[in-house]
C-alpha positions, 0 to 999 in steps of 0.5 A: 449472177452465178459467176459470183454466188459462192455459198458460205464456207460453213455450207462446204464445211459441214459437206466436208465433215459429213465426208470425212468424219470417221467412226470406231465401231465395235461388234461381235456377232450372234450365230444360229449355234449359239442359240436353242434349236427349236423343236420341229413344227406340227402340221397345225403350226405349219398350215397356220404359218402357210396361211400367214404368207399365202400371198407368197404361197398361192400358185399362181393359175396354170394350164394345160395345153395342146400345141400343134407346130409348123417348123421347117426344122421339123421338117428339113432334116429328112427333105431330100436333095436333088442332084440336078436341082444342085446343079441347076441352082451352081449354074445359075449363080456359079459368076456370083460365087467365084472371084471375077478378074479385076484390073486398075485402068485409067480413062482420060477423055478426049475430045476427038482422034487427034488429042487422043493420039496426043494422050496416048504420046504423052502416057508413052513418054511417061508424063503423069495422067492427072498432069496431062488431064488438067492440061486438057480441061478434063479429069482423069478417072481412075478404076482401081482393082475393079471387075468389068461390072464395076466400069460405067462405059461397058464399051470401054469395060470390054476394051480394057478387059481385052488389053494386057498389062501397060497397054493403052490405046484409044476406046470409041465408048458409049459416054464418049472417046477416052484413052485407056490404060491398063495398070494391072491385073488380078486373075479371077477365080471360078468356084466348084460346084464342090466348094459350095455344095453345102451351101447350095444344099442349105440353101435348097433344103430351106427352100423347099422347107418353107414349101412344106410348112406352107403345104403343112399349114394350108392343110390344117387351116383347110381342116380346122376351117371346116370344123375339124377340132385342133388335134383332128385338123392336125392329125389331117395335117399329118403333123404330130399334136403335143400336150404340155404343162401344166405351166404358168403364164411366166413359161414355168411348170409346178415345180418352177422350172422352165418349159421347153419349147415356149415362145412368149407369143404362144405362152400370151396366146394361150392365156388368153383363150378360154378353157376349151378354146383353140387358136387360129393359126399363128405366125411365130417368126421365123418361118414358123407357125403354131396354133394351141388349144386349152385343154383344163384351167387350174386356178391359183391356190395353195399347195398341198401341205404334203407337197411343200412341206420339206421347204415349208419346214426349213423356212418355219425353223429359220424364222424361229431361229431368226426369232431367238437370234434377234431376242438373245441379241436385244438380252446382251445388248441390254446388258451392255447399255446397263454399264457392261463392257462389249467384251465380257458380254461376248465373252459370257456368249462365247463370241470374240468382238470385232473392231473396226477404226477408222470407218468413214463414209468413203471407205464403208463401200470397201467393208464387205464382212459388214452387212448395209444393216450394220454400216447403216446403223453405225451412221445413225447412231451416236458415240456409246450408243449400243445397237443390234443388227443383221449380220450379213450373213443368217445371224445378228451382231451386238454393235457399240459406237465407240468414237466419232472423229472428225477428218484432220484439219488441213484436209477438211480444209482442201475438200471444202474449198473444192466443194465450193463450186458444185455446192454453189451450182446447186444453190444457184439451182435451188434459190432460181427454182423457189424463185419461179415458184414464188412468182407463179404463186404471187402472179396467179399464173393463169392458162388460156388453152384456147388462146395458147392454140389459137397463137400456135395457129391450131385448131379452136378447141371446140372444133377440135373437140367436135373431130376428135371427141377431146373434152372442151377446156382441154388442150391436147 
């Protein structure tokens, strides 16, 4: 069926004009300078204009806070370092750190001393290793450029790492009699207790870092437990308690800005404590802890005039500038639409028209001096039709729609046939969809919750119901 639906070719040639038609558009534009400044606002106009958007001026509420935190940044950095703890620590992982031997060795089993000997003949002479292990029924394994540790039979590991380079011999292992050869080695190397001292001491000053958090917190736990308020537990702790904010539940203070130091678990845990409640201690990752009390609630409200009113005043005289922008806008555009040319209604304005051929719904994309109000406005409208719009920029234009052309001929031609396809895919979509529809509709499809379970082998839904507490006539 859908290998031989093609929609009719008026659908893909009206799909293809709509792409390719292409229209000339006309504008000049109207600048805040060519407009009346208006006068500076009063305090009355400003607190009207400020009750007008209180919903974008209402502060939202803030709170201050008390913060007490258990790091190990905050306490790593005076920690001292023992030598012989150094010490003790590169010797326990001194053979991790450096760079073991390692050696290529082959291992042939064998089943007793003769076909071992036979092997070790056969290596000598130069025959290939895996020609002699499938001669003999077995396979050769190969360990290439490994450590002793790596080798599965330590009876074998430890021959072989006696053997030199080209020596080969038969080795008793554990997992049976094999002949070895060594191929090559690589000499290791053992690291200084110098190279990894920075390490080593990281590694140490971390350690013993998170013992001093964990000590910190099990000081102050012990403290607030036994009712101690946050800042004494804190000052029995010995760690410092700091007061921050105000701040809002977004992490910002009264100005807008970022708070340092916040994680979003601290800032969720404060909101929701009461004024005047504390936290148990809470574990923010990482190794750290903290705990937070709610020193004052201040609840959302409109700023002060005095606070706002430089950017309060700036926003007012935009807007009545915008006001008078738009209204000289509509004037000129009406002189226009009386009979008026574009060109002596810009010129009386003081402003040069801008023209624009050959615009179309593939290119308007590439067109960035022109803002989506304009290019909108420009393929609603129809040919002569004169408009206003918002400039891409703070300012407004005066537009006319000078012509609308089709694309050329063979073109339209091309992108309707290619068209085609995907155009009768959704078609095919659309006439299968309202097809179901209308058979559902004049069925009167029905559903049976209680059978459709019983067919899937669950539960009937009233005892479902009964375990669960899910409402009867629901499947779930």
């Amino acid at each position: 069926l859908v290998a031989g639906l093609r929609v009719p070719r008026a659908y893909t040639a009206m799909g293809a004009d709509y792409a390719m038609e292409n229209r000339d558009i006309a504008y000049f534009p109207i600048e805040p300078n060519s407009v009346p400044q208006p006068a500076l606002p009063t305090d009355a106009q400003l607190t009207a204009f400020m009750k007008e958007n209180a919903a974008q001026l209402t502060r939202p509420e803030f709170r201050v806070l008390t913060v007490v935190r258990f790091s190990p940044q905050l306490v790593s950095a005076n920690l001292p370092i023992e030598e012989a703890e150094v010490k003790k620590r590169f010797d326990f992982r001194k053979d991790t750190l450096s760079t073991p031997e390692t050696r290529t060795i082959i291992q042939i089993p064998a089943k007793d001393p003769a076909i071992a000997q036979q092997i070790v003949q056969r290596l000598t002479k130069g025959e290939e290793p895996a020609a002699i292990a499938k001669s003999l029924g077995v396979e050769v394994l190969t360990y290439d450029n490994k450590p002793k540790t790596a080798i599965a039979d330590k009876k074998v590991a430890e021959a072989a790492f006696r053997m030199l380079p080209g020596q080969m011999a038969p080795v008793p292992g554990d997992l049976g009699l094999a002949v070895v050869k060594v191929l090559s080695t690589t000499p290791g190397r053992a690291v200084t207790l110098e190279e990894v001292r920075p390490a080593l001491e990281a590694e140490i000053r971390k350690d013993a870092a998170a013992e001093k958090v964990y000590a910190l917190t099990q000081a102050y736990d012990d403290a607030h437990q036994g009712g101690s308020t946050l800042a004494e537990s804190a000052q029995k702790a010995g760690v410092p308690a700091v007061t921050i904010g105000p701040l809002a539940k977004n992490g910002r203070d009264l100005q807008g800005q970022p708070v340092q130091g916040l994680t979003q678990k601290l800032v969720e845990t404060a909101f929701n404590l009461p004024a005047g409640g504390e936290s148990e201690l809470e574990d923010a990752g990482g190794g750290e802890y903290f705990a937070v009390r709610v020193e004052k609630i201040i609840p959302p409200a409109m700023p002060p005039l005095a606070e706002v009113k430089p950017q309060l005043t700036r926003v007012f005289m935009m807007r009545e500038i915008a006001k008078r922008m738009e209204a000289r806008a509509d004037e000129l555009a009406a002189r226009v639409k009386k009979g008026e040319t574009l060109d002596a209604v810009a010129a009386s304005a003081g402003a040069r028209v801008t023209r624009v051929p050959g615009l179309s719904r593939q290119n308007a994309g590439q067109m960035q001096s022109m803002s989506q109000d304009i290019l909108g406005k420009t393929f609603t409208s129809k040919q002569g039709d004169v408009f206003t719009a918002e400039n891409n920029h703070f300012g407004f234009v005066v537009g006319k729609l000078e012509a609308v052309r089709p694309g050329e001929g063979p073109t339209l031609a091309r992108m309707a046939e290619d068209m085609r396809p995907q155009m009768s895919v959704a078609l095919y979509r659309e006439i299968s969809e309202t097809a179901r529809f209308a058979a559902r509709q004049k069925i009167k499809v029905t559903i049976d919750a209680a059978r459709a379970r019983a067919a899937l082998g669950l539960e009937p839904l009233d005892a479902k119901a009964g375990a669960t507490g899910a409402k009867p006539g629901k499947a779930t």
